[in-house]
Every structure is written in C-alpha cells, then in structure tokens.
N, C-alpha and C positions, 0 to 999 in steps of 0.2 A: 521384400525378401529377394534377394540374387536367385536366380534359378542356379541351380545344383551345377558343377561342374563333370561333360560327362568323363568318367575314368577312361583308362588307357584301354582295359578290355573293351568297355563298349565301341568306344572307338575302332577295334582290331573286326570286334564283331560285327559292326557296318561297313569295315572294307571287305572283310571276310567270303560273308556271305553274297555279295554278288556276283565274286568270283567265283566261287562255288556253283552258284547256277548256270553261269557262263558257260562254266566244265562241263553241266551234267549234257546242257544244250549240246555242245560241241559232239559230245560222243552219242547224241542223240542219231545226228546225222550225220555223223561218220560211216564209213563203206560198212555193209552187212557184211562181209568178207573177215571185217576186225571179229565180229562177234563170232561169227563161227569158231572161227580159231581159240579165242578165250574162252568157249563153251569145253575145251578139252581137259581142262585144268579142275580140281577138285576135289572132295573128299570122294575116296574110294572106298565104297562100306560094303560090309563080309553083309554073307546068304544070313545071319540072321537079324542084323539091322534093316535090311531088302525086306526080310519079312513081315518088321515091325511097322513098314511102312503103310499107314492103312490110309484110307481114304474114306472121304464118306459121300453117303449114295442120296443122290439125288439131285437136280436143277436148284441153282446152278451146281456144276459137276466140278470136282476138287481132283489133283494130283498131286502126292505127296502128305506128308503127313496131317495127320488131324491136330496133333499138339506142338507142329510148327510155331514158331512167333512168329513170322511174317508169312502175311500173303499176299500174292503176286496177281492180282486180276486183269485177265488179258483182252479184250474189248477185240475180237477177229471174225473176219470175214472168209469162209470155206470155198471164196473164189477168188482172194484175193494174193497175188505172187509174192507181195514180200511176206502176207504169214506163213505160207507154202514153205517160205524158204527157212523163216523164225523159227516156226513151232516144232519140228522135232528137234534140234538139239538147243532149244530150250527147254523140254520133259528132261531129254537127259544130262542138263544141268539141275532142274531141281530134282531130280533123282541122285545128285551127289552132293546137295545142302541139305539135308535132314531140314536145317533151322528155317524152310521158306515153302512154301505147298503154292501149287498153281490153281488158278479158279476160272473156267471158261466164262467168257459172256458175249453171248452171239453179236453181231453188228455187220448185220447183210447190207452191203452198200449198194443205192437203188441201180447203179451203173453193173452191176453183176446179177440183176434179178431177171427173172425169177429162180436162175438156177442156185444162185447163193443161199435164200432162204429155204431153196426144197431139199438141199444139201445140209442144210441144219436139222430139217424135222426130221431126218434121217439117223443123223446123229443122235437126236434127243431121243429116238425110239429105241434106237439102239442101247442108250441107256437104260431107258425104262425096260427094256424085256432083259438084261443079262448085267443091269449095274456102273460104277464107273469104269471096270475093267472093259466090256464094250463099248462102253462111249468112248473112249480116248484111244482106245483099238480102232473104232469106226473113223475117229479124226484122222488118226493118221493114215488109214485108208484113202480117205477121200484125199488128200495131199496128194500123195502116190500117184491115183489115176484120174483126177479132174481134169481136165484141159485148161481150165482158168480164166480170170479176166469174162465170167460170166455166160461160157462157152459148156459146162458140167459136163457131168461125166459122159465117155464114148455112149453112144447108143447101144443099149444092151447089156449094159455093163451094172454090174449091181455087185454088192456085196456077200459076200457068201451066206452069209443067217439071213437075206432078206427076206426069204417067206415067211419069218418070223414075225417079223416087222409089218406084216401086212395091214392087221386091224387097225395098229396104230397108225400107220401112214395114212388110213383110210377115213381118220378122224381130226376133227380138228383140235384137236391138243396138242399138239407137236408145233403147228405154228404158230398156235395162240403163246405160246409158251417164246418162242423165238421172238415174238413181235414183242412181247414184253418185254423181253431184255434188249431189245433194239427201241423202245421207247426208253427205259431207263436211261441207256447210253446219249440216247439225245437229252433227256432231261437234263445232263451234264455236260451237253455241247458240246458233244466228240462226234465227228462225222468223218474220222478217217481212222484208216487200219493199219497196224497194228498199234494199238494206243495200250499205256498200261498204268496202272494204279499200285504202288506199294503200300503195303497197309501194315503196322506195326499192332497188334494184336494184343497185346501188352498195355500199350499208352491209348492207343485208340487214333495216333498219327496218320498222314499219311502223306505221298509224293505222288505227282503225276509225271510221267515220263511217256513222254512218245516216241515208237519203237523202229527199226527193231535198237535193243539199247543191249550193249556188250557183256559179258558175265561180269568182268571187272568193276565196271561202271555203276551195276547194280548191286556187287558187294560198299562199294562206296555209298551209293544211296543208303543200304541198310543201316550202315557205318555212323549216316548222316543224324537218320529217323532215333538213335538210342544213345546219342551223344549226351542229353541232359536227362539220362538214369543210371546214377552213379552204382548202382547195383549191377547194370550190367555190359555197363559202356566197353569198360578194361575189357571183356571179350569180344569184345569188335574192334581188334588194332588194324587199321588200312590209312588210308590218306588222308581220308575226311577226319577222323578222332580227332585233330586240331581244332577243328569248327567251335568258337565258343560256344554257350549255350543261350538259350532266347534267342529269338525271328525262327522258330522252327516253320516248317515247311506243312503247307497245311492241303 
C-alpha cells in the first residue's frame, strides 16, 4: 500500500510550527526593557473584579485568581537581578488578565547562597503567619531592598512583621520547604532564573519559556496552548490562532 499522501495542512503545520518556536525563542531573549513596556497594556478591572480575585493559601503560593485557566509558574531566585527587575510588573500584569494566576517556586541558585535561600525561608514564613497576601507583600519587599547577586539584605534590615516570623525562622520548615522546590526544579533541568512554565489548566498542556519573556509574547503563547479546543480557541484571537492544530507543545 502507497503510504498516505501528507495534505496541505499538515504540510503548513510542519513549516508552522518551527517558526513559531523561533518566535517565542527570539522574544525569549529580547532586551527586558520590551517587557516592561508591554506589561503596561491590559485589561483594566473595577474594585469588584479586584475583589473577586482570590488566591489560594499555601506553598506553593498563587497570585491571581483561583479559577483562572492558565497558570504561570515562575521558577525565581530572591537574589537574582533579572527577577528583581521581572517580577513586580509581572504581578501587575496578571493582575490585569483575570484568565492567568502566578504560582512561585523557589530556585536559589548555588552562586547567590546562602543569602538567596535565607531570603526564601523568610518569604515562606511570611506566608505561613499572615497568608499569600504576606507572602507576595514579603517578595516584593525583599526586591526593593536586597542588594543582590547573593549580597542579601543591608545588615539590620529586616522586614517589619519579622518578630512574627521568629519561631518559624527558627525552625526548619521554611528551608526544607525551599529545598524542595529547588529539588523539583532540578528534577526538570532548570538551573537558571527566571525560567517559566505556562500551564493550560483546562487541557492539562503546557510551554516552557525562559524568561524574562514580554506580556505580548505570553498572550501568544496562551494563544498557542488553546489553539486545538474549538470551544474556546475563538477567544484567544492574537497571532498564534493561525497555528494548525497537532505538534502541540508539551
């Protein structure tokens, strides 16, 4: 029997798709400067959509909504200058996508230790005594006044609730908790920061993208992830919606 002749789609979908990845590469390592800027852009939601937006409590620590479809896990290091520079206005880009929630996961890199993982158990306690509202308050604290590149915080300098924080700091659950999610992250062969994961919540897909990667770039990726569910493709009109369907990105 002749093997099958492939149609014109599949065809289109083998030249397609490697351009596609080319793309995402390219803006992968394009200037952080692009990303800032397209962080400004967005949906703008009223005091009681803000409201709606919950989160849920506990390690790993979520930003953004709980009945999001996608999520965004972010593989970062609390010494490291380009999450320094990533991570707050990327909260307040998934703070203007309702449809994408952020999900920490620590990845102290051994070049910034030991101040990088003492900087996380700090975060994690901070969660644990006051929730994800301090935790992702505490992240962005320590942004603000670490010195970086493995250097932590000024001498003296602590956080304001940290006599709250005592017990915990004083125990090992805070880094055992850190070290675990910095084993996971190796378990998947990510040894540099900011590294990120798009997870399509829905299908059970997913994209690996190494950061920092642009807001535009990452509406594209999502674009990419819902391209063959005809339910809900039509609402994700961007660039990628051309992409046939099959070779999804795994």
């Amino acid at each position: 029997m002749r093997a099958p002749i492939p149609s014109s789609r599949d065809m289109l979908r083998r030249l397609i798709w490697p351009a596609v990845v080319m793309v995402l590469t390219f803006l992968v390592f394009w200037r952080p400067s692009v990303f800032i800027a397209s962080m400004g852009q967005g949906v703008q939601l009223s005091a009681a959509e803000k409201a709606a937006m919950s989160q849920v409590s506990g390690s790993p620590w979520h930003h953004g909504s709980a009945t999001a479809r996608f999520t965004l896990i972010l593989y970062a290091d609390l010494e490291c200058p380009y999450c320094r520079t990533y991570v707050p206005p990327l909260m307040a880009w998934i703070d203007r996508h309702p449809d994408i929630r952020l999900q920490w996961q620590h990845l102290p890199l051994s070049m910034h230790e030991p101040a990088a993982s003492q900087l996380a158990a700090l975060a994690e306690c901070a969660g644990e005594a006051g929730g994800p509202e301090a935790f992702w308050r505490t992240i962005s604290w320590i942004y603000q006044h670490t010195r970086g590149d493995g250097l932590g915080l000024p001498d003296g300098m602590y956080p304001p609730d940290h006599e709250a924080l005592r017990a915990c700091l004083a125990s090992e659950r805070p880094l055992a908790m850190v070290q675990a999610q910095a084993d996971g992250a190796a378990g998947n062969g990510i040894a540099a920061t900011p590294m990120l994961q798009l997870r399509d919540e829905r299908t059970g897909q997913s994209l690996w993208l190494q950061g920092p990667i642009a807001g535009d770039a990452l509406l594209s990726a999502m674009d990419l992830l819902v391209t063959d569910d005809p339910a809900t493709a039509a609402a994700y009109p961007t660039e990628l919606s051309a992409v046939p369907d099959g070779n999804k990105p795994r």
